[in-house]
C-alpha positions in Angstrom: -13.0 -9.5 -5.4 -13.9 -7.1 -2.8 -16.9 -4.3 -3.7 -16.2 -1.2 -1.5 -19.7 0.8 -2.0 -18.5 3.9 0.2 -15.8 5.5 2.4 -16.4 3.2 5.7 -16.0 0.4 3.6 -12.6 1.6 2.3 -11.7 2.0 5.8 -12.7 -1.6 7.3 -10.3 -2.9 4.2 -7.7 -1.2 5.0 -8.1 -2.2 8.9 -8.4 -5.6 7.9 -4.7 -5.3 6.0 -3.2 -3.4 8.7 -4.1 -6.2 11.4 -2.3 -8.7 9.2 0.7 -6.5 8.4 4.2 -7.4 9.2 7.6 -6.1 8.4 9.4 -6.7 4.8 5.5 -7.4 3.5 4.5 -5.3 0.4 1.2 -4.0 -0.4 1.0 -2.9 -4.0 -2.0 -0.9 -4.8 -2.9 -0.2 -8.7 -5.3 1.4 -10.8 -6.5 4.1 -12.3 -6.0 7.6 -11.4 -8.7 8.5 -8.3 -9.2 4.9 -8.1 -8.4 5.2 -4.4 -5.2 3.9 -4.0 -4.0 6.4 -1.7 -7.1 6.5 0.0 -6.7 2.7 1.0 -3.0 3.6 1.9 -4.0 6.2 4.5 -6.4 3.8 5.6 -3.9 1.0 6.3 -2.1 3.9 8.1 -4.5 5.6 10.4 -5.2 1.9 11.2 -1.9 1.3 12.2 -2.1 4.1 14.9 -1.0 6.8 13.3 -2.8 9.7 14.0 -3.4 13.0 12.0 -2.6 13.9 8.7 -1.1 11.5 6.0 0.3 13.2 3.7 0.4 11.8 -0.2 3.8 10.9 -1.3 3.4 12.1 -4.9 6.1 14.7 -4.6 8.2 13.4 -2.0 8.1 10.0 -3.4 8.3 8.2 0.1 6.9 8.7 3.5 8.4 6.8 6.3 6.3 5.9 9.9 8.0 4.6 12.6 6.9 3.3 15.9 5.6 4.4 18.7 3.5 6.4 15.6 2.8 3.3 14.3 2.3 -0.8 14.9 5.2 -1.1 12.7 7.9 0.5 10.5 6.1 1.4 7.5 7.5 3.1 4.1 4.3 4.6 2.3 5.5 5.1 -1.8 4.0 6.4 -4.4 6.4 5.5 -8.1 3.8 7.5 -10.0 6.8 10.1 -11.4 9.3 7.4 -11.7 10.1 6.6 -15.8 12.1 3.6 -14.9 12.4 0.9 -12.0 16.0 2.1 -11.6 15.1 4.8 -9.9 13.3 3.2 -7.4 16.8 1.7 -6.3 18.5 5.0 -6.9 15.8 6.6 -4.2 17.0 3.8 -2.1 14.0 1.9 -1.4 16.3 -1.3 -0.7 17.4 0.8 3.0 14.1 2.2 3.5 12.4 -1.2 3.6 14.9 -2.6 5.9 12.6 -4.0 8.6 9.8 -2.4 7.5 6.2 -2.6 5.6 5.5 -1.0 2.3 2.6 0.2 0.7 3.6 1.1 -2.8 1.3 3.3 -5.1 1.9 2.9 -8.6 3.8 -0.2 -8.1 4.2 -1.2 -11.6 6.6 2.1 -12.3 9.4 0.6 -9.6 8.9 -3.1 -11.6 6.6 -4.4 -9.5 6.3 -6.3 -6.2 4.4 -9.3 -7.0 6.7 -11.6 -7.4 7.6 -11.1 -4.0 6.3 -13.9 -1.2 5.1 -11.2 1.3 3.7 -9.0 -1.6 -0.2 -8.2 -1.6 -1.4 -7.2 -4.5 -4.5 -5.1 -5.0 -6.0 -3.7 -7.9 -8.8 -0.9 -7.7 -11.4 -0.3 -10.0 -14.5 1.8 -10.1 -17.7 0.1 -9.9 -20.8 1.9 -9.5 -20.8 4.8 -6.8 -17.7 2.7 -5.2 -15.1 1.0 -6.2 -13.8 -2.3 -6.4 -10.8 -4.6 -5.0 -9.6 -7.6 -6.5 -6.6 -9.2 -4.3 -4.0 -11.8 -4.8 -1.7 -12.6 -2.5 2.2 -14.2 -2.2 2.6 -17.2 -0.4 3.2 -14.8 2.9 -0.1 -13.8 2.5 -2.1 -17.6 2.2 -3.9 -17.9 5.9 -4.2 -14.3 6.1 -5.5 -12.4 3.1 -8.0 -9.8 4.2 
């Protein structure tokens, strides 16, 4: 468990996931609406070099980053609007992961992640004025959890 009392703690996570990150790795990030999910995703991004807005994926579903914007290919998804896993294959997630990262918002409406070796689970939860982090990790992720 990870307590993250403020913003600039939020941040120094998400750096600390982003130094770690390789391609075809999964970060799934649950919890409750305003729980910060998307707030550790843009994190992990602006950590990754990209610089300037990140944009939420809630309507678009997916937003892809691409080198030299980023360390790493990275697909940023949030399955909030999806009913059913299958249309997380219909949107073609399968091609857009191809050599890339994912951070996945809402992880549990595309089925899920964790059973996945490179998948990084993290749950948010408000505690306090901050929130909270509790992480598990695949077996990709033993030797470098953040």
């Amino acid at each position: 468990m990870i307590d993250l009392p403020d913003l600039a703690a939020m941040e120094a996570f998400g750096a600390r996931i982003a130094a770690t990150l390789r391609p075809r790795d999964a970060v799934a990030l649950s919890g409750e609406l305003g729980a910060g999910k998307t707030t550790l995703a843009r994190a992990i991004i602006r950590a990754l070099g990209h610089e300037g807005e990140v944009p939420s994926p809630s309507f678009t579903i997916v937003e892809t980053y691409d080198p030299p914007m980023v360390r790493l290919s990275l697909v940023h998804a949030d399955f909030y609007r999806l009913t059913r896993p299958q249309e997380a294959e219909e949107l073609g997630l399968d091609d857009y992961r191809e050599g890339a990262a994912l951070i996945a918002e809402w992880p549990e409406n595309a089925g899920g992640f964790a059973h996945e070796p490179g998948c990084l689970s993290i749950t948010l939860e408000f505690a306090d004025e901050g929130r909270r982090a509790i992480v598990e990790g695949g077996a990709d992720w033993l030797g470098r959890l953040p």
